[in-house]
Structure formats: structure tokens, C-alpha cells
KENUKE-691446 format. One record per residue (C-alpha): residue in three letters; y, z, x. Coordinates in Angstrom, 3 decimals, decimal comma. Layout:
{'ala'; {Y; Z; X}}
...
This chain:
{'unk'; {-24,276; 236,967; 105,908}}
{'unk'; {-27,668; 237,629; 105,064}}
{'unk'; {-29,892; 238,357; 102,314}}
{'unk'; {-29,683; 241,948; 100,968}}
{'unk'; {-32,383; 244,539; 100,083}}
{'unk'; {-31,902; 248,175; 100,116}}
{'unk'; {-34,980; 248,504; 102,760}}
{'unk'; {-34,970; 245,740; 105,561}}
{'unk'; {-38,532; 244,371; 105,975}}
{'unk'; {-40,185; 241,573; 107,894}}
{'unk'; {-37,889; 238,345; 106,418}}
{'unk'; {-38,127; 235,631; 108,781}}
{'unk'; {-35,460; 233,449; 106,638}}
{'unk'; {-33,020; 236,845; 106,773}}
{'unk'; {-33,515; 236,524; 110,835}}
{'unk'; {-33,188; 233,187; 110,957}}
{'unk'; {-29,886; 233,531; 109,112}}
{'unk'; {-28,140; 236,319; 111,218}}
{'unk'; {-29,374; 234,342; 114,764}}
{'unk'; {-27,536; 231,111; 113,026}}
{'unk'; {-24,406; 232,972; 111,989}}
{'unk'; {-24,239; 233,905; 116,070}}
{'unk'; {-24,724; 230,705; 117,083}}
{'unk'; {-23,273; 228,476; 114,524}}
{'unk'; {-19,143; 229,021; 115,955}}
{'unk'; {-20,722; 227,890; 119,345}}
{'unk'; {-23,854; 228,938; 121,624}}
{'unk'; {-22,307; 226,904; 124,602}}
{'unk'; {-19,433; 227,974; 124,647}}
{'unk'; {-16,939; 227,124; 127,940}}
{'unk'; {-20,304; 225,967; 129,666}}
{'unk'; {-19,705; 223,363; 132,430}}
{'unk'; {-21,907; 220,280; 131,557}}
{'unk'; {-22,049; 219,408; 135,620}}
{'unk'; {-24,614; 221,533; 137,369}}
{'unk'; {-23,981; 222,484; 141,128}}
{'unk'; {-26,266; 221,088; 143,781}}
{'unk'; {-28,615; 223,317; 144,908}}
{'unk'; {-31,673; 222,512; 147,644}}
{'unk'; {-35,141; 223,981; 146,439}}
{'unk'; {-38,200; 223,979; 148,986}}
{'unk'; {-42,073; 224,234; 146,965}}
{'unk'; {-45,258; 224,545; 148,163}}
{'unk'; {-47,900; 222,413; 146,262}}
{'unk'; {-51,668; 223,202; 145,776}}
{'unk'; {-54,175; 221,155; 144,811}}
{'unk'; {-55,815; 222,691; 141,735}}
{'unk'; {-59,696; 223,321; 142,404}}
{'unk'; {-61,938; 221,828; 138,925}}
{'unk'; {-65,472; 222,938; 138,304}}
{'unk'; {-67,820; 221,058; 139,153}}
{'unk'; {-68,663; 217,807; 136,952}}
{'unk'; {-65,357; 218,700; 135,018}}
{'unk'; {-61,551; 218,159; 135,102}}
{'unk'; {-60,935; 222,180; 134,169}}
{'unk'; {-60,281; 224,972; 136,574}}
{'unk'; {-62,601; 227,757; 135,490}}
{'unk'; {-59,153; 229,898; 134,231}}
{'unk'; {-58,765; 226,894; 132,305}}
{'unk'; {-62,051; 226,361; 130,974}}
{'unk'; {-62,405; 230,609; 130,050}}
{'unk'; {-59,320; 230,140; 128,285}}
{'unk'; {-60,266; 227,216; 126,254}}
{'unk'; {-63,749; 228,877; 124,929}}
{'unk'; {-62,445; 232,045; 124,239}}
{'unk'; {-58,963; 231,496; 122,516}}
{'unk'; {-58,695; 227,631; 121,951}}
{'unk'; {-61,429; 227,159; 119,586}}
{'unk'; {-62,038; 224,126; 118,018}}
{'unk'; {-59,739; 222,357; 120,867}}
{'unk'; {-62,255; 220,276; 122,878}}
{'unk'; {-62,196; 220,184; 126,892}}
{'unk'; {-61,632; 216,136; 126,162}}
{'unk'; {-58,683; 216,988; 124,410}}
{'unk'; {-57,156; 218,915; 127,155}}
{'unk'; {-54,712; 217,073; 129,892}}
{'unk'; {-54,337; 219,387; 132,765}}
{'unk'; {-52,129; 219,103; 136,036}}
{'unk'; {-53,443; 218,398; 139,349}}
{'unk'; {-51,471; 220,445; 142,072}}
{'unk'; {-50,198; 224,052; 141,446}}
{'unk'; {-46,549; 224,809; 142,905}}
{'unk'; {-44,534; 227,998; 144,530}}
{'unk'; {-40,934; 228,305; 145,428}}
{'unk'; {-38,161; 230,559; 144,903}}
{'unk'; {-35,327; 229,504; 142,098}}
{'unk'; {-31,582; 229,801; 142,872}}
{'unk'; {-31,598; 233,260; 141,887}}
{'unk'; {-33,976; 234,303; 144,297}}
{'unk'; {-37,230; 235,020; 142,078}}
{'unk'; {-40,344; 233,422; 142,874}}
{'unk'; {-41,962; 230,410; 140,494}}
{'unk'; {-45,039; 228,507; 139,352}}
{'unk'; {-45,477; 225,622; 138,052}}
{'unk'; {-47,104; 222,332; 137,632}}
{'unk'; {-47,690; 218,782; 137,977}}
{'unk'; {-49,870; 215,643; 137,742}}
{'unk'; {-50,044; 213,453; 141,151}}
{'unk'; {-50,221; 210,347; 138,898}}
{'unk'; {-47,015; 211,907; 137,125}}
{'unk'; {-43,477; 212,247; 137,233}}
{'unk'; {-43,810; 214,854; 140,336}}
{'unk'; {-42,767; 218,562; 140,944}}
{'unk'; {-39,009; 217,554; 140,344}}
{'unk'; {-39,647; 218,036; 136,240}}
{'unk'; {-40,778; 221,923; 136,316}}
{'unk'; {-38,411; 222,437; 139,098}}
{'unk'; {-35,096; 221,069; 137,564}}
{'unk'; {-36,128; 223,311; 134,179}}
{'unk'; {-36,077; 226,256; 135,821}}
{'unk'; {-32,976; 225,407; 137,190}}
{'unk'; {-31,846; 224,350; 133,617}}
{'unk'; {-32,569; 227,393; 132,108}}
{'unk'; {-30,735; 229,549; 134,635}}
{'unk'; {-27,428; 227,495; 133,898}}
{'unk'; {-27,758; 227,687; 130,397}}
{'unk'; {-28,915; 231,655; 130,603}}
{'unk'; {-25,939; 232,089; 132,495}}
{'unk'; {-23,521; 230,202; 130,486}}
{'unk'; {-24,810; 232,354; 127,567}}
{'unk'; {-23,715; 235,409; 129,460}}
{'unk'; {-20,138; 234,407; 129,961}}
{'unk'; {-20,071; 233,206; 126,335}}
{'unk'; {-17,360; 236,279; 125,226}}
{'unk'; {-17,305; 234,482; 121,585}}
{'unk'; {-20,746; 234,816; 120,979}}
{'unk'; {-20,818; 238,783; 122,718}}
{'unk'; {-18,198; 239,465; 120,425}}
{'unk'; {-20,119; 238,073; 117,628}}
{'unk'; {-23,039; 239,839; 118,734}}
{'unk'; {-21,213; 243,457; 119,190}}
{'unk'; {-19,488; 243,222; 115,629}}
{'unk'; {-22,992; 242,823; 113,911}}
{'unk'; {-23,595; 245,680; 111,423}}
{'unk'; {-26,609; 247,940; 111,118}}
{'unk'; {-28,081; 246,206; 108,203}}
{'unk'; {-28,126; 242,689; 110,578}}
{'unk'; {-29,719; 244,680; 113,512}}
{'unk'; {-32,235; 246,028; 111,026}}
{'unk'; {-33,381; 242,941; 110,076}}
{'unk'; {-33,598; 241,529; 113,720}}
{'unk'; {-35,684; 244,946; 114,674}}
{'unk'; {-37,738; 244,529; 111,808}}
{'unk'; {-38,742; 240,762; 112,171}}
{'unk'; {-38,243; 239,417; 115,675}}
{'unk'; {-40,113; 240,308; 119,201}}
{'unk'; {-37,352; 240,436; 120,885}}
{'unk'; {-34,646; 242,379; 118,886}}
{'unk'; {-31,429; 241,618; 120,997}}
{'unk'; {-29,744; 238,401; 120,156}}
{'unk'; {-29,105; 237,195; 124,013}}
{'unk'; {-32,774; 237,608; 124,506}}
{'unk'; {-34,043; 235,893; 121,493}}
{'unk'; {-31,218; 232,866; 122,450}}
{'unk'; {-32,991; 233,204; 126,057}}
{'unk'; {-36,550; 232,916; 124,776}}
{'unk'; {-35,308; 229,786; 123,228}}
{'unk'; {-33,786; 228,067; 125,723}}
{'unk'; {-37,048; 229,172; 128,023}}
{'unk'; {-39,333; 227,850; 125,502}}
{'unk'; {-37,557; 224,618; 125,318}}
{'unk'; {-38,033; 223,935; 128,948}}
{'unk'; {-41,730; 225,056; 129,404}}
{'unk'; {-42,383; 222,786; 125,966}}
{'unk'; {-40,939; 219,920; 128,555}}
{'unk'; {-42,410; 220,502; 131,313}}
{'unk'; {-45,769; 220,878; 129,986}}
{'unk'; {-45,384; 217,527; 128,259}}
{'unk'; {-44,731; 216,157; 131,513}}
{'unk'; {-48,391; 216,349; 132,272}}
{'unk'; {-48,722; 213,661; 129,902}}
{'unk'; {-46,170; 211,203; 130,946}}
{'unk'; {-48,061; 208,478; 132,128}}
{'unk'; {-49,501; 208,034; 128,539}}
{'unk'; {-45,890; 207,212; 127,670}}
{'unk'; {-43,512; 204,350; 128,803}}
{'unk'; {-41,181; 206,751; 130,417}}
{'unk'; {-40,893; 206,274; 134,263}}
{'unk'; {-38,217; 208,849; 135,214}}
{'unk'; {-37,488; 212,873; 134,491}}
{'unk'; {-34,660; 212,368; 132,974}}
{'unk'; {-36,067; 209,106; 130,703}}
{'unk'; {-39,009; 211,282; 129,834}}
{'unk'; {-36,776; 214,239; 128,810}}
{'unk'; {-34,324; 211,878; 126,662}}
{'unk'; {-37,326; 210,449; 125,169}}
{'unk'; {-39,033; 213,549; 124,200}}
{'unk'; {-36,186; 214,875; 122,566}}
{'unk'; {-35,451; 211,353; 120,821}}
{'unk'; {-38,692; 211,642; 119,644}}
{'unk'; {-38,259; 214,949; 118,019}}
{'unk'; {-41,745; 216,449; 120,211}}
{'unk'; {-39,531; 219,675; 120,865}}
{'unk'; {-39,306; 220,181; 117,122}}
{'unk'; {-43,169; 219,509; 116,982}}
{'unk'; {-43,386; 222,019; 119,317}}
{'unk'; {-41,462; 224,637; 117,929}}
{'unk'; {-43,447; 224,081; 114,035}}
{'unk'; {-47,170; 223,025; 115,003}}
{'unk'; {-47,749; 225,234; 118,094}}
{'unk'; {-47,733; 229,122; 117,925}}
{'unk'; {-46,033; 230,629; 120,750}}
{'unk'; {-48,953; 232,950; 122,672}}
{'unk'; {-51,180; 229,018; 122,622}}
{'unk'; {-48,106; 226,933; 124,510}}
{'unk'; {-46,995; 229,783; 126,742}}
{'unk'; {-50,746; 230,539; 127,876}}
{'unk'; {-51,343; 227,040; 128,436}}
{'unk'; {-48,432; 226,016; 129,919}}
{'unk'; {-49,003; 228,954; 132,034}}
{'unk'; {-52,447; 227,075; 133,468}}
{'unk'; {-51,568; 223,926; 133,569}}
{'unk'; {-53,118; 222,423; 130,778}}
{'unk'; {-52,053; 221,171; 127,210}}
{'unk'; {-54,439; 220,117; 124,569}}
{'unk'; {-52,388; 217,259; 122,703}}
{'unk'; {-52,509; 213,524; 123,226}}
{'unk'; {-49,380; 211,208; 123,011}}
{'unk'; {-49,528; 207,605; 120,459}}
{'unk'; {-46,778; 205,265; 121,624}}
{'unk'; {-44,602; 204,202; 118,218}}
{'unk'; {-43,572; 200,231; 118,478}}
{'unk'; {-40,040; 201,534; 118,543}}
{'unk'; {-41,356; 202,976; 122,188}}
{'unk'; {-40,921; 206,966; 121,211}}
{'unk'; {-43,927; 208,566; 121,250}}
{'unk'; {-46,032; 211,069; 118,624}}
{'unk'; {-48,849; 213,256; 118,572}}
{'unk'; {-52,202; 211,885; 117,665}}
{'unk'; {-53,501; 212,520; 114,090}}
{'unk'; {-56,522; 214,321; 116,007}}
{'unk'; {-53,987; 216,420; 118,028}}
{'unk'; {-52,226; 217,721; 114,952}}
{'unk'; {-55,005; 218,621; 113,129}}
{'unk'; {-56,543; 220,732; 116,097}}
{'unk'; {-53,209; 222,227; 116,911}}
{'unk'; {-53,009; 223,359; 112,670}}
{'unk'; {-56,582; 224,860; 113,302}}
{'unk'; {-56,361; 226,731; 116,007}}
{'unk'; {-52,756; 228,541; 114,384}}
{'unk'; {-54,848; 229,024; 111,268}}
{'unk'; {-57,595; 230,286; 113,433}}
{'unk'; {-55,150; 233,123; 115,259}}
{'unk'; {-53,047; 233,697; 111,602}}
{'unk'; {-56,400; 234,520; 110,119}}
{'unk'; {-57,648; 236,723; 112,876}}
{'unk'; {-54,428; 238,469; 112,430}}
{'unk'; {-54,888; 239,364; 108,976}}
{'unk'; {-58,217; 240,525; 109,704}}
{'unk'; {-57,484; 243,119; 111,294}}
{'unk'; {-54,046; 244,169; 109,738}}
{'unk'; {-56,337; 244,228; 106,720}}
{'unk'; {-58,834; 246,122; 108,353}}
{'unk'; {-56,394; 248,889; 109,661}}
{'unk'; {-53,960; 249,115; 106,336}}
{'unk'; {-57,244; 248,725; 104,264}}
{'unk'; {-60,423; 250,921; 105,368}}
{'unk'; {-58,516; 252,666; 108,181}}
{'unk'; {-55,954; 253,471; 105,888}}
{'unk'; {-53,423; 253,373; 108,437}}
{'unk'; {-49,621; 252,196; 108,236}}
{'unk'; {-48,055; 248,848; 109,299}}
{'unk'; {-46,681; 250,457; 112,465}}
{'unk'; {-49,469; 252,509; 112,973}}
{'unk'; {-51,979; 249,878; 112,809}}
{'unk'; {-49,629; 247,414; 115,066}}
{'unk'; {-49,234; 250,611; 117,742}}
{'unk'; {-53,445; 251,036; 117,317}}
{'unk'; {-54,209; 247,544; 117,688}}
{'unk'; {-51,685; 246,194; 120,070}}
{'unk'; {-53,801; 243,860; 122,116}}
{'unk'; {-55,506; 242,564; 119,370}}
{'unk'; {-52,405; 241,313; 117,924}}
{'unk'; {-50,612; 240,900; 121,093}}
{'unk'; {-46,881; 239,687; 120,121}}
{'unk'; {-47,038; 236,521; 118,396}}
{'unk'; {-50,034; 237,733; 116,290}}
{'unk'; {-48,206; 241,200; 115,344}}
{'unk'; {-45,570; 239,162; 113,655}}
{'unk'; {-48,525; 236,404; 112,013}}
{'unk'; {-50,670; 239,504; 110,748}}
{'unk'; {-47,205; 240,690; 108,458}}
{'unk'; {-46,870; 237,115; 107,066}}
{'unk'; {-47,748; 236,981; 103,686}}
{'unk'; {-51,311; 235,481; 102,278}}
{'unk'; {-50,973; 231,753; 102,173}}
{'unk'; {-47,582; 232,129; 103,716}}
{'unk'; {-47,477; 229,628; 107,039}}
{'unk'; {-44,908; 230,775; 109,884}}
{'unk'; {-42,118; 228,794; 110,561}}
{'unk'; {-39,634; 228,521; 113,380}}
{'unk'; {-36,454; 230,512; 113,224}}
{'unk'; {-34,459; 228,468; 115,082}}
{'unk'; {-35,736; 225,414; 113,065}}
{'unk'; {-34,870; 227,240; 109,837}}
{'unk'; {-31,726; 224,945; 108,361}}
{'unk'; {-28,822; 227,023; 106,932}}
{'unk'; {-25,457; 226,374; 104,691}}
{'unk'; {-22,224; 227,032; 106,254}}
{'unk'; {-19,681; 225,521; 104,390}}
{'unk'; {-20,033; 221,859; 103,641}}
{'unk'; {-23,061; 221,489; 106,321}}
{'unk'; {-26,425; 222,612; 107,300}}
{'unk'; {-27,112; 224,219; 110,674}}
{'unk'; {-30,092; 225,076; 112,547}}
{'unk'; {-30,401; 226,652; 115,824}}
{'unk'; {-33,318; 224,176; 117,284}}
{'unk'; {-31,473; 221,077; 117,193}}
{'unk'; {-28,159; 222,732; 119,155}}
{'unk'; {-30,537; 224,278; 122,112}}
{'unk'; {-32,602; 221,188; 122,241}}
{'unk'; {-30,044; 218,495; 123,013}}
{'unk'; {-28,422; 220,875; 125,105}}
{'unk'; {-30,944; 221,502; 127,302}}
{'unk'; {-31,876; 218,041; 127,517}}
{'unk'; {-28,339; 217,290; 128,506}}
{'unk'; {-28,092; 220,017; 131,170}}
{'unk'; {-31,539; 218,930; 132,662}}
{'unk'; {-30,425; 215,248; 132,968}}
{'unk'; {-27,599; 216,136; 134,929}}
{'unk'; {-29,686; 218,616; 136,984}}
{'unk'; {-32,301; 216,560; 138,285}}
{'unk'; {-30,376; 214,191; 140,589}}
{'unk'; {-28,206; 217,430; 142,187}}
{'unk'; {-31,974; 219,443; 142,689}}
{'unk'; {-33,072; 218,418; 146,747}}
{'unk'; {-36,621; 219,156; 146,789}}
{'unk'; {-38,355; 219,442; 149,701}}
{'unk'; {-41,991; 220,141; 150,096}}
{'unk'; {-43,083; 223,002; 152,791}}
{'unk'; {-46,248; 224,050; 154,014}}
{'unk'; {-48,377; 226,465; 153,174}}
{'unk'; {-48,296; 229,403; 155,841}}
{'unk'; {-52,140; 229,657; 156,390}}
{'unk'; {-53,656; 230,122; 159,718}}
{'unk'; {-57,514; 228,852; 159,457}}
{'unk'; {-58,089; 230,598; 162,723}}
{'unk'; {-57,711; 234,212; 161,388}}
{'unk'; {-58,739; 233,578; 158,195}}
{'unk'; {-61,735; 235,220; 157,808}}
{'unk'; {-60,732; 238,047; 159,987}}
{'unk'; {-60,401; 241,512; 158,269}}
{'unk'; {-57,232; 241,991; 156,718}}
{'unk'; {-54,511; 244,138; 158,401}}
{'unk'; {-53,163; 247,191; 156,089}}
{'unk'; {-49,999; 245,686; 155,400}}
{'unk'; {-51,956; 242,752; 153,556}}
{'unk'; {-53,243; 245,260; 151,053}}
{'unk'; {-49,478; 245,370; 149,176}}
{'unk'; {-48,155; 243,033; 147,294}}
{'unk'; {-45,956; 242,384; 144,342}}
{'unk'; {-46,116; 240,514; 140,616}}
{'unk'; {-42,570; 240,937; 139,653}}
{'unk'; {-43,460; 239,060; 136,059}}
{'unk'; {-46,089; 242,104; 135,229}}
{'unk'; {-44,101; 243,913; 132,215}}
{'unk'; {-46,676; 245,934; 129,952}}
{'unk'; {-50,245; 247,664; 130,541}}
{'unk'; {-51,695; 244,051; 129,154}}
{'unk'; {-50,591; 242,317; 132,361}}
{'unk'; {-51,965; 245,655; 134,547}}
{'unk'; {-55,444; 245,119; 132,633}}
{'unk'; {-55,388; 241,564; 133,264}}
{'unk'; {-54,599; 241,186; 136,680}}
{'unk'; {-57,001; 244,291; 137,586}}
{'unk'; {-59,980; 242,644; 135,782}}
{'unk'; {-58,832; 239,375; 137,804}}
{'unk'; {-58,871; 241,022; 141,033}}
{'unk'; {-62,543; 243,230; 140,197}}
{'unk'; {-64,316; 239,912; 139,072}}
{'unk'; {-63,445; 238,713; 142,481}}
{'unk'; {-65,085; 242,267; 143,891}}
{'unk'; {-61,734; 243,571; 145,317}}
{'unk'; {-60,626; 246,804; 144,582}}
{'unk'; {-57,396; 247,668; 143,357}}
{'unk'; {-56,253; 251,353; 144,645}}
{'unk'; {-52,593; 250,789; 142,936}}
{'unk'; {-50,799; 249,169; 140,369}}
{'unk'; {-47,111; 250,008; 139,390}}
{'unk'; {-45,534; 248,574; 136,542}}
{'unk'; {-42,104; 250,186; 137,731}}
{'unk'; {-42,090; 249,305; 140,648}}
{'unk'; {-44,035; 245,897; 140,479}}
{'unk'; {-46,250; 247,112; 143,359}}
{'unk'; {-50,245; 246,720; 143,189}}
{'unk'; {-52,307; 247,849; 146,154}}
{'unk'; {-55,820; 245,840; 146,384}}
{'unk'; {-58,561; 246,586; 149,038}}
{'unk'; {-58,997; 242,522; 150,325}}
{'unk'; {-61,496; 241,671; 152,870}}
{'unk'; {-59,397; 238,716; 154,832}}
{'unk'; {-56,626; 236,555; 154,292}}
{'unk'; {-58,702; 233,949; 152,824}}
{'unk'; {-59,532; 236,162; 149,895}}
{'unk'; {-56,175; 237,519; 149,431}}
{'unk'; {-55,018; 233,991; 149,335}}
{'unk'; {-57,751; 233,544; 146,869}}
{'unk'; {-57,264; 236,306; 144,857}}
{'unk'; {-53,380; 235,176; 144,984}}
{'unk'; {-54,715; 231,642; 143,361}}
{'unk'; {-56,556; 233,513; 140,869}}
{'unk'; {-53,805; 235,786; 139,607}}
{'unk'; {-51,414; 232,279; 139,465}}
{'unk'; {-54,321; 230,603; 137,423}}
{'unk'; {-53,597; 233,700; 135,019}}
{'unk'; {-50,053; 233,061; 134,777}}
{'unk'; {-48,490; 235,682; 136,711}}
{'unk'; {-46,004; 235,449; 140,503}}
{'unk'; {-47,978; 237,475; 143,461}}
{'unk'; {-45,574; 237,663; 146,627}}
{'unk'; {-46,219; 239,555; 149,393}}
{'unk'; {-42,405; 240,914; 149,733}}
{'unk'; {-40,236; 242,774; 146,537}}
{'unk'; {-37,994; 240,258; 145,706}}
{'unk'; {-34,676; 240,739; 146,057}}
{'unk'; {-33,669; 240,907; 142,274}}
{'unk'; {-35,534; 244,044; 141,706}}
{'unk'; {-34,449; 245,591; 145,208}}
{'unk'; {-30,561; 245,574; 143,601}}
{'unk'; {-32,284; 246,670; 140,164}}
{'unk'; {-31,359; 243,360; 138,845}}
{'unk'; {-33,244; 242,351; 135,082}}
{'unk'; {-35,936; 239,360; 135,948}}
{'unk'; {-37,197; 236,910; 134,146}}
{'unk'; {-39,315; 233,844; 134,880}}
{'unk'; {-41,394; 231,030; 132,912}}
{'unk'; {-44,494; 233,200; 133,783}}
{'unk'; {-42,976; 236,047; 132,539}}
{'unk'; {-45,368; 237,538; 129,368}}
């Protein structure tokens, strides 16, 4: 099933091919392709731009430090922010342009992925598939991929392929699509989910998706489809080669004058290479990555690739989804009167139920001391962070801030990690 070696090593084709053996006999299996209703209530906030600018200052610190040579006039970015809680109880961002298709698009992906996250659970063909692989297939997975379980890699998928959709729903007025589920049919008609998945590297779209930006521009075909500007494909191909090449740097730097091994050097310099650039730093010289899921693959008479499957899929699902989503905006519970007035102890608990590793501790910590608030606690079990704020105002504030850097503050546990329950959300790093 996939190619042999007597020592697995980092093969991204091997990977590719055990993932399509999986899901070639059927990833959807037994799904139902009509969604239940559901009714979802959001909260929308008006981003806040710099002065003189159309970038949040999150946006704009993101763009200098990691997004180099991408231009601020390159960048599209949404105008409100949005809250609510999904049908499995866990709390969501996202966001949306006011000239745009409205908060319906990130809303009805969310609810998209959940069915099709769920209809991979009850798949029993594929979890057979997936408990009959042999040592030598789970090697290769461990070796290559982030995440080394085959559910989660399928569920990293199907999550990418909705935040890739969303995100291009910030451009949709530059296209001739006037609905969500037009604009979805034409994106994947117009093969911008398989752009996605070959000229973007995954740390870039989830980080900008993340705060609600993306630095691409649409060109309208004559067939009406639509296509990414010469100038956006040459500054998404620079700024990969820019993080491939900082990669190697230092993987040369630790293997070379450190004289340390590959796992050494990736345990030394984890937040240097972070996840996407672990895997770009063991790419050969010269060698560019590609896509497993886009990877095509011979089984019998046919090729087979993963990307295709997941895409139309998804695209199908969220179709039928967006009419049976009710959305109805809510207010923001703020009262102007007490806003300034000390905070009360209780306000000094809160919970980020998408922090996972001591990256997202560091990051939300340095958020919260550039604002001057003091953070006494921060549990990554537990999801619990204890900050010293001075009112309501700046905890609501701080809140903003800690959204802006991609991550879900509410003030109760949610009740998915009460009951122990795994979570997962777009925001999720």
C-alpha cells in the first residue's frame, strides 16, 4: 500500500498514499446529505482600524512581522468581528464584510464542518480501515504528518476547507456571486480550494483567516469563475519561499554547527519552526511542499486524490446548510454605566478553551501584559487564566484583543470540557 524502506522517514508521497488508501473505498460514508435545522444567535463587532488605514493593529503587526513582501494594499480584511456558540455548544469567531455576503457564510461552515466531522465518526468502514493499518503505515504517518491519527488529519481537512471559504468570502463583492451558496459553488467551480491547498502554506491562511484578513485579489475569467491575480500568486510563492527558507536556516543551523539531531533540533527549536515550518525545514533542498490530499494516486484503472472528494463535499453539505441555519443577531451584554467601575473578583476568571500548547499561554500572556494587565493564572488543563483587569471596559478590551489573536475568551467553562468532551474550533491552533 505504500512505498517500502526498511527505516520510515519524512515521505510526504508515502503519507499521501496511506491517507488515500483510507479514504479512497469512501470518506462519506452513510452521511445524510440533508442537514437538520438548527437556530444560531451571533453577536457582531465592528472591527476598530488604525488610524489613516483599513488594518486593525493585530492585523497590521502580523503583516510586518510574518507576511513580508505582502503589501497592506494587497490585504482585504473584514469589517465586523462575530461571537456565538455552534450546535455543539463551543464558542466561535469569525468574520465578515458589511458590503459582503453577511455572517451567514462563516456561520453555516462551522456548522458544515460539524456534520461532516460527525459523519466521519460514524463512518465504521473507514474506522475499520483505520484500525487494520499496520505498524509500517502508522510509521510513516508519525514520521511525516502533524497530526498522526487519520480521523484528525481527515478533520484538519475538512476544517481547512471551510476556513479557505470563508475567508474568501471577504472578497465576494469582487466576484459576480450574489449568494452563499453561489459564492461557494463558484469557488469550488473555479478550483480556488485547490489554489488554496498548493499556493498557501498552512500557518499563513490559518493566521490570517484567524484576523480577518486575506492578502489575495480575485480576476473575473469571461466564463464568470474567478482566479487569483498574477500579483497575488507571485506574493503568495514568496512569502512560502520566505518561511521554507527560514526553516532550513535553522534546521541547518541546529543539525550543522549545533550538531544536534533532527528531533533534537525540532524539540530545541519548537517555536521557531512552529508546525507547518517543522515539516518545511525536513523538505529536501529545492524540494517545494505539496498538498497531501492533492497528491493524485493509482487504484486500479483510476486516479484518486483526497482534495477533490472533501472539496465537493463540503461544498455540497454547506449549500444545503445555509437555508436550514436561522441566524439571529443579539446584543452585546455591555452596561456603559458600570463600565469603568473596578472590576468585581469574579471578572478576573475566564476561559480560552482553543489554548492547546505553551505557544498559545505565551501569546495570550504577552497580549494581556502589552495591555498592562496582569495575569496571576493560566491553565492549559483546565483552560482557566486568571488576569488582574481594572473594569469591564478593559476586560472587554482585553477580550477583543485576545479574539484579534485568534483565540475564544468566555467568561464561563463551556460545557464540552465540563463532561471532558475533546474540542475543537476554527480558532483552534
Amino acid at each position: 500500500m505504500t512505498e517500502r524502506s526498511d527505516n520510515p522517514r519524512y515521505d510526504r508521497r508515502a503519507a499521501s498514499r496511506v491517507l488515500a488508501a483510507l479514504a479512497h473505498p469512501g470518506l462519506f460514508e452513510g452521511q445524510p446529505t440533508v442537514p437538520q435545522p438548527r437556530r444560531i444567535e451571533f453577536t457582531p463587532t465592528a472591527l476598530r482600524t488604525e488610524p489613516n488605514s483599513h488594518l486593525t493593529y493585530s492585523q497590521r503587526l502580523y503583516l510586518e512581522r510574518f507576511m513580508s513582501p505582502c503589501r497592506p494594499d494587497q490585504v482585504t480584511t473584514a469589517t465586523h468581528r462575530i461571537a456565538w456558540i455552534d450546535s455543539d455548544g463551543i464558542p466561535n469567531t469569525g468574520h465578515y464584510r458589511a458590503d459582503g455576503l453577511g455572517p451567514i457564510v462563516p456561520i453555516a461552515m462551522r456548522e458544515t464542518v460539524l456534520e461532516l466531522w460527525r459523519g466521519l465518526t460514524a463512518n465504521a468502514g473507514l474506522s475499520n480501515r483505520i484500525t487494520a493499518l499496520g505498524p509500517r503505515e502508522r510509521a510513516i504517518l508519525e514520521t511525516t504528518t502533524t497530526d498522526h491519527d487519520p480521523i484528525e488529519i481527515f478533520r484538519v481537512g475538512i476544517e481547512a476547507t471551510g476556513r479557505a471559504l470563508a475567508q474568501h468570502a471577504l472578497l465576494a463583492r469582487q466576484t459576480g456571486y450574489r449568494s452563499a451558496a453561489e459564492f461557494a459553488r463558484g469557488i469550488h467551480d473555479s478550483g480556488i480550494l485547490a489554489a488554496v491547498a498548493t499556493g498557501w502554506y498552512w500557518e499563513l491562511q490559518a493566521s490570517t483567516y484567524r484576523r480577518g484578513m486575506i492578502p489575495v485579489t480575485f480576476a473575473t475569467q469571461p466564463d464568470g469563475t474567478v482566479r487569483y491575480t498574477a500579483d497575488s500568486v507571485a506574493t503568495l510563492r514568496a512569502m512560502k519561499d520566505a518561511t521554507i527558507a527560514d526553516a532550513h536556516t535553522v534546521m541547518r543551523r541546529a543539525t550543522g554547527a549545533e550538531g544536534l539531531s533532527v528531533a533534537d533540533a525540532i524539540a530545541k527549536y519548537h517555536d521557531d519552526l512552529d508546525l507547518i515550518s517543522r515539516q518545511y525545514a525536513l523538505l529536501p533542498a529545492g524540494t517545494r511542499p505539496v498538498c497531501l490530499a492533492a497528491m493524485p494516486h493509482q487504484f486500479g484503472d483510476a486516479h484518486y486524490s483526497i482534495l477533490p472528494v472533501v472539496a465537493e463535499r463540503f461544498v455540497s453539505v454547506f449549500v444545503a446548510m445555509v437555508p436550514r441555519c436561522d441566524i439571529a443577531e443579539i446584543a452585546a451584554e455591555f452596561d456603559e454605566e458600570t463600565a469603568d467601575a473596578p472590576a468585581a473578583a469574579e471578572d478576573r476568571i475566564f476561559y480560552i478553551p482553543d489554548m492547546n500548547c505553551k505557544h498559545c499561554v505565551r501569546t495570550i500572556t504577552g497580549l494581556l501584559e502589552s495591555m498592562d494587565i496582569e495575569v496571576g493564572e493560566v491553565d492549559l488543563i483546565t483552560k482557566r487564566v486568571v488576569a488582574e483587569f481594572r473594569s469591564p471596559r478593559n476586560r472587554a478590551r482585553a477580550f477583543d484583543a485576545i479574539r484579534d489573536g485568534g483565540y475564544n475568551p468566555v467568561a464561563e467553562q463551556p460545557s464540552a470540557l465540563r463532561s471532558g468532551a475533546p474540542y475543537s474550533s476554527e480558532t483552534a491552533v
